[in-house]
C-alpha positions as CSV (number, residue, x, y, z in Angstrom):
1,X,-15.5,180.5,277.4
2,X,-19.0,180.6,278.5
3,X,-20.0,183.7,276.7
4,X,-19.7,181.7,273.6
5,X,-23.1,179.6,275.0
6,X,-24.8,183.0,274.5
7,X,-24.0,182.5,270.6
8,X,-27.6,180.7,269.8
9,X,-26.7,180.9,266.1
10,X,-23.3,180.1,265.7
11,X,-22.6,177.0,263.1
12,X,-18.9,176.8,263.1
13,X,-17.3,176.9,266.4
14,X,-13.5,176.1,265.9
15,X,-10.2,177.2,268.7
16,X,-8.1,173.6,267.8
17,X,-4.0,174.4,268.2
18,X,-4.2,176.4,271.1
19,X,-3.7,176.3,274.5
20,X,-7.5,176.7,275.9
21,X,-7.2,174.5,279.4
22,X,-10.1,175.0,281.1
23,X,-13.2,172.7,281.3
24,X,-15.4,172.9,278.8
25,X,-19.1,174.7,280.2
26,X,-22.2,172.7,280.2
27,X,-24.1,175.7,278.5
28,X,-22.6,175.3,275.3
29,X,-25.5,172.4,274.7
30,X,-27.4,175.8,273.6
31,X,-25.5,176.3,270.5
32,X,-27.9,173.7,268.7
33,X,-27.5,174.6,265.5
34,X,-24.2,174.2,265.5
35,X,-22.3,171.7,262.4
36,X,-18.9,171.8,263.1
37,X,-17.3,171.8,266.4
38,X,-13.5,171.5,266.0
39,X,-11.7,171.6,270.0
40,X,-8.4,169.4,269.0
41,X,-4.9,170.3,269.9
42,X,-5.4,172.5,273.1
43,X,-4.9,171.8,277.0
44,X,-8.5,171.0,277.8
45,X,-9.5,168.5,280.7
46,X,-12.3,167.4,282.8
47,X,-14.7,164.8,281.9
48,X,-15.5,164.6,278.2
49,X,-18.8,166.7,277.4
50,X,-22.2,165.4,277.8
51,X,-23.7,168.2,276.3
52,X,-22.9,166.7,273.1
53,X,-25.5,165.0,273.1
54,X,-27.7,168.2,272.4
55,X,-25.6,169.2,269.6
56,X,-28.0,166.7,267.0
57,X,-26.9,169.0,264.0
58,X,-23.1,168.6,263.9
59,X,-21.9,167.3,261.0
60,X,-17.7,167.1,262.7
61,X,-16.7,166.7,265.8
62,X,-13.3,166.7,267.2
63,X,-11.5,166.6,270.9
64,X,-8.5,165.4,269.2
65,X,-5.8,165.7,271.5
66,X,-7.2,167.2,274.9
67,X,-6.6,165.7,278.4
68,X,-9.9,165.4,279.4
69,X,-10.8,162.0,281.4
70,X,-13.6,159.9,282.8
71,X,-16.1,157.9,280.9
72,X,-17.8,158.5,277.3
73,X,-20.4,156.4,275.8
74,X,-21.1,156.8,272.3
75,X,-24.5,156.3,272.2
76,X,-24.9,159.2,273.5
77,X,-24.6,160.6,270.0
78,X,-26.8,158.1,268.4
79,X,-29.2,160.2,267.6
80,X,-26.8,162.5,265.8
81,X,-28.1,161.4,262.1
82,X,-26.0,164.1,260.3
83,X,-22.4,163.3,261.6
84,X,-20.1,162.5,259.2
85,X,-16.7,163.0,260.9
86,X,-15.8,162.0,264.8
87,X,-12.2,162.3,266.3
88,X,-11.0,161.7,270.0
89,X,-7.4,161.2,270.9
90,X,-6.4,161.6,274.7
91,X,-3.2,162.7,276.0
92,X,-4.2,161.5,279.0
93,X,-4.4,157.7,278.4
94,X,-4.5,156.4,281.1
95,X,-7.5,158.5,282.5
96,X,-10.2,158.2,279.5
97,X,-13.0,155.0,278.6
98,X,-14.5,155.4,275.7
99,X,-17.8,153.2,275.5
100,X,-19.3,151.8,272.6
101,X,-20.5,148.4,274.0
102,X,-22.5,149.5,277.6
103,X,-25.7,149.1,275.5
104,X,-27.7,147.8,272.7
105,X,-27.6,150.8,270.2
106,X,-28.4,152.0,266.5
107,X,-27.0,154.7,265.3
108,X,-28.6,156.9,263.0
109,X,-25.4,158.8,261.4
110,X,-23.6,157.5,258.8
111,X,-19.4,158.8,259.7
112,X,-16.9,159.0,256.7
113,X,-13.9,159.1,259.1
114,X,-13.1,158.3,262.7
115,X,-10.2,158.6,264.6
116,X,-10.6,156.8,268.5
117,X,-6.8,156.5,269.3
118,X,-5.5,156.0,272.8
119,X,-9.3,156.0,274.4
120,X,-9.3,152.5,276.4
121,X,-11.7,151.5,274.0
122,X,-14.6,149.6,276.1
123,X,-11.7,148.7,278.9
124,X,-12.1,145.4,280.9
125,X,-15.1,144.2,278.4
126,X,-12.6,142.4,276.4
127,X,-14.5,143.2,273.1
128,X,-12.6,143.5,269.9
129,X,-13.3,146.2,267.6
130,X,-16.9,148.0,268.3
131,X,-19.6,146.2,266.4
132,X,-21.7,149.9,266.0
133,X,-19.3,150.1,263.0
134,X,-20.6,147.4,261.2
135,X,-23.4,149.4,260.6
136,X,-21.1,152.1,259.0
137,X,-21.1,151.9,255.3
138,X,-19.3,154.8,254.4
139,X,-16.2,154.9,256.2
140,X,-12.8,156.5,254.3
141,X,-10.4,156.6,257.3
142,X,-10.3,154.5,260.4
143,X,-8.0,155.1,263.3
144,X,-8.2,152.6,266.4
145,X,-4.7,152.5,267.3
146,X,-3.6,152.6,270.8
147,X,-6.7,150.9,272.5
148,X,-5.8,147.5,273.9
149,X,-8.0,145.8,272.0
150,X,-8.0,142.0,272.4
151,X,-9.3,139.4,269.9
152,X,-9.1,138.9,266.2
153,X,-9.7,141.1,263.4
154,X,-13.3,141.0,261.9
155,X,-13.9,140.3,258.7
156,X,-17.3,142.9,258.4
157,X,-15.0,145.4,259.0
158,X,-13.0,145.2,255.6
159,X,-15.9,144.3,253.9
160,X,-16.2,148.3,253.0
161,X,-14.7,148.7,250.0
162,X,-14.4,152.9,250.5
163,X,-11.7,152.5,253.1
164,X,-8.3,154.3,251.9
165,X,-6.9,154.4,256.0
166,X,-7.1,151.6,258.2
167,X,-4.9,152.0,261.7
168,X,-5.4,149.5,264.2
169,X,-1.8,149.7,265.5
170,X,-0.8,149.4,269.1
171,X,-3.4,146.9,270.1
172,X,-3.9,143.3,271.6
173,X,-5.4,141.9,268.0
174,X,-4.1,138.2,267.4
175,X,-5.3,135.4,264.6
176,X,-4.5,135.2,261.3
177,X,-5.9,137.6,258.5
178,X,-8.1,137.2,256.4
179,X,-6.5,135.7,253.6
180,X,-8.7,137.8,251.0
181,X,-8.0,141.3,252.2
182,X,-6.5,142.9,249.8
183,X,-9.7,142.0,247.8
184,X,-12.4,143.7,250.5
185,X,-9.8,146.5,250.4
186,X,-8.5,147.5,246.6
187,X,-8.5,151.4,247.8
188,X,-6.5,151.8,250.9
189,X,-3.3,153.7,250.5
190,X,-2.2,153.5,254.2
191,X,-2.8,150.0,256.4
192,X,-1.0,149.8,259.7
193,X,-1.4,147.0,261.7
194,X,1.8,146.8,263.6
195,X,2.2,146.0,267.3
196,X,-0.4,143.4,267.5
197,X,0.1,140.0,267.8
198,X,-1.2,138.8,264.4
199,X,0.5,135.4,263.1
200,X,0.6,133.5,260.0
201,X,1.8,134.1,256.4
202,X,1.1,137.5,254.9
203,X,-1.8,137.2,252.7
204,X,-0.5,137.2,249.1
205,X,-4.1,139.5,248.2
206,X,-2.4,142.4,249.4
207,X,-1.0,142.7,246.6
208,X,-4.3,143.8,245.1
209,X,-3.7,146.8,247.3
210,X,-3.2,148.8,243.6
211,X,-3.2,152.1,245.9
212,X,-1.1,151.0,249.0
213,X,1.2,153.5,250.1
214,X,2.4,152.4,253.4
215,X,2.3,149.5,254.7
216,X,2.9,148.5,258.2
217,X,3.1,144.9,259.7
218,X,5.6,145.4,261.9
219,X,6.2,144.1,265.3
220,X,3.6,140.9,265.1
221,X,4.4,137.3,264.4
222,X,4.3,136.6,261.3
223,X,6.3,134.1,259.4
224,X,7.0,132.6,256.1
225,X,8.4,134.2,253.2
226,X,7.2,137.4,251.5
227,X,4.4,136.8,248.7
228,X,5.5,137.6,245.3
229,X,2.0,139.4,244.9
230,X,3.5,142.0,247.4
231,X,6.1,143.6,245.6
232,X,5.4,142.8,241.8
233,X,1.7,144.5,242.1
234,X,2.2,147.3,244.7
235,X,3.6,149.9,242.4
236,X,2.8,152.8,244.8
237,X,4.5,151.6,247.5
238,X,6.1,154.2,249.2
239,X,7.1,152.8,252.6
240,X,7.3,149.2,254.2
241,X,7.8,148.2,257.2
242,X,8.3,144.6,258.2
243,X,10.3,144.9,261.5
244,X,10.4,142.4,264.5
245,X,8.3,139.5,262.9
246,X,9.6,135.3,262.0
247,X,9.7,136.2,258.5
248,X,12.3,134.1,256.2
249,X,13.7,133.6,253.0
250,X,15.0,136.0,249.8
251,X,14.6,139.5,250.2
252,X,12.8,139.8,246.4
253,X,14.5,141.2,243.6
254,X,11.0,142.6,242.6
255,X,11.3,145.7,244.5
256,X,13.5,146.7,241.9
257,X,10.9,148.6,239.9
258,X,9.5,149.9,243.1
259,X,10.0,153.9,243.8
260,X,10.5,153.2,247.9
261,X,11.5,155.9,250.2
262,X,12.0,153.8,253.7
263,X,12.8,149.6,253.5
264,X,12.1,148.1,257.4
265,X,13.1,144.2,257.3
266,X,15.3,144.5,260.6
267,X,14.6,141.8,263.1
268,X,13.9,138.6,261.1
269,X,15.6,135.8,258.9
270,X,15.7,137.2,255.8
271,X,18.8,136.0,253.5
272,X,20.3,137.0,250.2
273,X,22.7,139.6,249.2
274,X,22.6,143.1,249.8
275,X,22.8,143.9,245.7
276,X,19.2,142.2,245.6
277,X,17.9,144.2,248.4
278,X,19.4,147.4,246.7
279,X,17.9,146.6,243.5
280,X,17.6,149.8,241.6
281,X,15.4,151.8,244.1
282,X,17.8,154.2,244.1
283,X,15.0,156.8,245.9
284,X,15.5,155.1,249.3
285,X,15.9,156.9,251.6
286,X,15.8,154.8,255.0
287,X,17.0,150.8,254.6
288,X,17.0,148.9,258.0
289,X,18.0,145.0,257.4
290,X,19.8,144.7,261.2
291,X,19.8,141.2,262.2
292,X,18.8,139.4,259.6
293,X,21.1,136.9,257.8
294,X,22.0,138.8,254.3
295,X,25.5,137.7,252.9
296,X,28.1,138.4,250.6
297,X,30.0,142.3,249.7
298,X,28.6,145.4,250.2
299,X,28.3,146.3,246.5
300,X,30.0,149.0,244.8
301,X,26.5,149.8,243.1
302,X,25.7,151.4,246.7
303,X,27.1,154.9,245.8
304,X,24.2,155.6,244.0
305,X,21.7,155.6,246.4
306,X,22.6,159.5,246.9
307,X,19.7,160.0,248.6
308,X,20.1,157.9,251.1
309,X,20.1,159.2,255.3
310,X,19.9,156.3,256.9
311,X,21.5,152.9,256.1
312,X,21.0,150.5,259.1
313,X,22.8,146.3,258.4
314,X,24.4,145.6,261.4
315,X,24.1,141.9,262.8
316,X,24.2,140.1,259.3
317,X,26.5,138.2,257.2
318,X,28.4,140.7,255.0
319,X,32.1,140.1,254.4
320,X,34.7,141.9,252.2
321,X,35.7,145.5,252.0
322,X,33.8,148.6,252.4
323,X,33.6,150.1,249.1
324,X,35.2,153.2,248.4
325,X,31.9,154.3,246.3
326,X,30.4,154.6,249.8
327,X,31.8,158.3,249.9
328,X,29.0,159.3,247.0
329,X,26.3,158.7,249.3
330,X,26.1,162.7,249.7
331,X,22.9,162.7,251.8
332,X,23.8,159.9,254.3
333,X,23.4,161.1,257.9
334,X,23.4,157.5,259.5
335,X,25.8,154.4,258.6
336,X,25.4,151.0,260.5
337,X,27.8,148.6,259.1
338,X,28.8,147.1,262.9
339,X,29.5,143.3,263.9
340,X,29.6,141.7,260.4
341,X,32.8,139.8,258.6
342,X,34.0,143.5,257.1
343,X,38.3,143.9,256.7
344,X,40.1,146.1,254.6
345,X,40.8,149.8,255.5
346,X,38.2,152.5,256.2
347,X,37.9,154.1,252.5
348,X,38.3,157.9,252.3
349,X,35.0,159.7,253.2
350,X,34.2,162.6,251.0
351,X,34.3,166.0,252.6
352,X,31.0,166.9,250.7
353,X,29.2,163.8,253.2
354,X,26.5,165.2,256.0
355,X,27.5,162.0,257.6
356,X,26.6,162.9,262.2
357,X,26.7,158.8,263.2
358,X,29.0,156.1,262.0
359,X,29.2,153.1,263.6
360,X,31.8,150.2,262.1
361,X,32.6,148.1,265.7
362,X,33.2,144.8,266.0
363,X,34.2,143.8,262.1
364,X,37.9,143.0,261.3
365,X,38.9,146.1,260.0
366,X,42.7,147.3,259.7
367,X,44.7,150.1,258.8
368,X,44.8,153.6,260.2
369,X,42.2,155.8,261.1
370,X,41.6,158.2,257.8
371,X,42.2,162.2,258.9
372,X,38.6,162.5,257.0
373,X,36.8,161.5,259.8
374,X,38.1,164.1,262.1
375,X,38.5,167.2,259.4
376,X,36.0,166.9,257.0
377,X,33.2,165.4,258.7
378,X,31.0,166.4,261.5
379,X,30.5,163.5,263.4
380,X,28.4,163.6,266.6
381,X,29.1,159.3,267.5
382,X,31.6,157.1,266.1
383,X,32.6,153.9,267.3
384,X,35.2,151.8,266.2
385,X,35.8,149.0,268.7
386,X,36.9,145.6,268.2
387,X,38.7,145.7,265.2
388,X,42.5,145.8,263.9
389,X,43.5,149.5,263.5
390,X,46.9,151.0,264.2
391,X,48.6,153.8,263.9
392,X,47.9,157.7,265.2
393,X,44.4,158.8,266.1
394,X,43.6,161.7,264.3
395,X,42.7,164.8,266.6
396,X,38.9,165.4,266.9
């Protein structure tokens, strides 16, 4: 790799998605006028490069998914008035500090997007997010996942109203948020801050969110019952994801005239009937609601959802029969329907179903096994135990 140092002129020095594992030379500092230097996706380790620092003309910068390790201030790059687009990720987590905090610093560039995931952002310092990016008034994606980072979430950070992707997932953040934050951010279309330890209600502003395509609050500790502002003004809404918090109450009917692909609610207290869950999303694909407390039938309204894969409501209240419109679910790859109040008979499963995983144990279900499951079906798991069934089991 070092003849490339020789290569005074060169501007556009890209070889991401291979598998170059060597250390990066110390000469390349001579390629000066170079504006895009783009290393992501290979094998390469040692200590992150210091001749960056020479490199005052590059506009992008990547060493996006590399192994390298040791320390990395960035203020070395201060002076690096013309970047516009920074991105580290280590594979090698555990051996990489990235430093924004070791001194005083201003920078002079201006980035657009920044992606610092899985860097031990300013380790043992117990700072929150790096203040040099409240000096950054241009930013359009933000990645900080996977950092550790401990305190609250700033407000100064949101107050940027270009920001379409905020990730600050994987992280130590606690506190509430700020109430108005679907206000400081009308354009994001993708906000994940799951995995943190945030608490409180969900702020009703999200809503203002016009853009939102995913959003991601999963796996924190929030409670109280979903804002109506949520579902009647997010009509982009694409995937939610709710998982693992104290959250409570009706599932809302308003998600009815929402075009979802992938429903997360498992893990909470959320009550109501399946039918207002369903609504007439009928382009889910994914619906998890394990462990929560929704009641009644499964409705026979559910055969419609024929493009649904996965169908996860184990641990709830359901009770009744399964319906025999079940069978029209053409694309379903997944069915959880285990430990609820379910009797009957297993209804006839179409041959036409891709179902691999079916899991209907501990319910009070009766009857025979149907011949479907073993003939027409290509099931890698099934489990029926703890239920009523006689008869002859069919031969697998």
């Amino acid at each position: 790799m070092t003849g490339l140092c020789k290569l005074k002129d060169l501007v556009e020095l890209d070889i991401s998605n291979n598998m170059f594992g060597a250390k990066l030379p110390e000469c390349l500092s001579n390629l000066t006028n170079l504006r895009v230097l783009e290393l992501s996706n290979n094998l390469l380790c040692g200590d992150f490069p210091s001749f960056t620092s020479n490199l005052t003309s590059l506009t992008f910068l990547s060493l996006y998914g590399n192994y390298m390790q040791g320390s990395f201030s960035l203020s070395t790059l201060a002076n690096h008035s013309n970047l516009h687009h920074l991105y580290i990720l280590s594979k090698n987590s555990t051996g990489v500090h990235i430093e924004t905090e070791k001194t005083k610093w201003f920078p002079k560039f201006q980035l657009k997007t920044l992606i610092l995931k899985n860097c031990n952002l300013n380790k043992h310092k117990g700072i929150a997010i790096p203040t040099f990016l409240s000096y950054q008034y241009n930013l359009i994606l933000v990645d900080l996942s996977g950092n550790k980072i401990v305190g609250s979430f700033p407000s100064w950070l949101i107050h940027n109203h270009n920001i379409n992707y905020l990730d600050i997932s994987n992280n130590n953040l606690s506190g509430l948020l700020l109430e108005d934050i679907g206000i400081f951010l009308p354009n994001v279309t993708h906000l994940n801050f799951s995995w943190n330890s945030f608490e409180g209600n969900i702020p009703s502003s999200i809503g203002k969110m016009k853009e939102l395509l995913l959003l991601d609050l999963s796996q924190n500790h929030f409670s109280g019952e979903l804002p109506e502002q949520l579902a009647t003004e997010l009509n982009e809404l694409k995937y939610l994801k709710l998982s693992n918090n104290f959250l409570h109450g009706n599932i809302p009917k308003f998600f009815n005239s929402l075009d979802m692909f992938g429903l997360f609610l498992n893990n909470n207290n959320f009550s109501g009937t399946l039918e207002d869950v369903l609504g007439n999303s009928t382009t889910l694909t994914v619906l998890s609601i394990t462990n929560n407390s929704i009641s009644g039938k499964i409705p026979s309204s559910i055969g419609t959802f024929s493009q649904m894969q996965v169908l996860l409501m184990s641990g709830n209240q359901l009770e009744g029969e399964i319906p025999i419109e079940i069978s029209n679910m053409s694309s379903l790859q997944i069915l959880d329907i285990s430990q609820k109040k379910l009797n009957g008979s297993i209804p006839k499963f179409s041959r036409f179903m891709i179902l691999r995983f079916l899991y209907l144990q501990q319910n009070d279900l009766s009857g025979s096994i149907p011949s479907e499951l073993s003939k027409g079906l290509e099931l890698q798991l099934l489990d029926l135990r703890e239920n009523k069934f006689s008869g002859k089991i069919p031969n697998f």
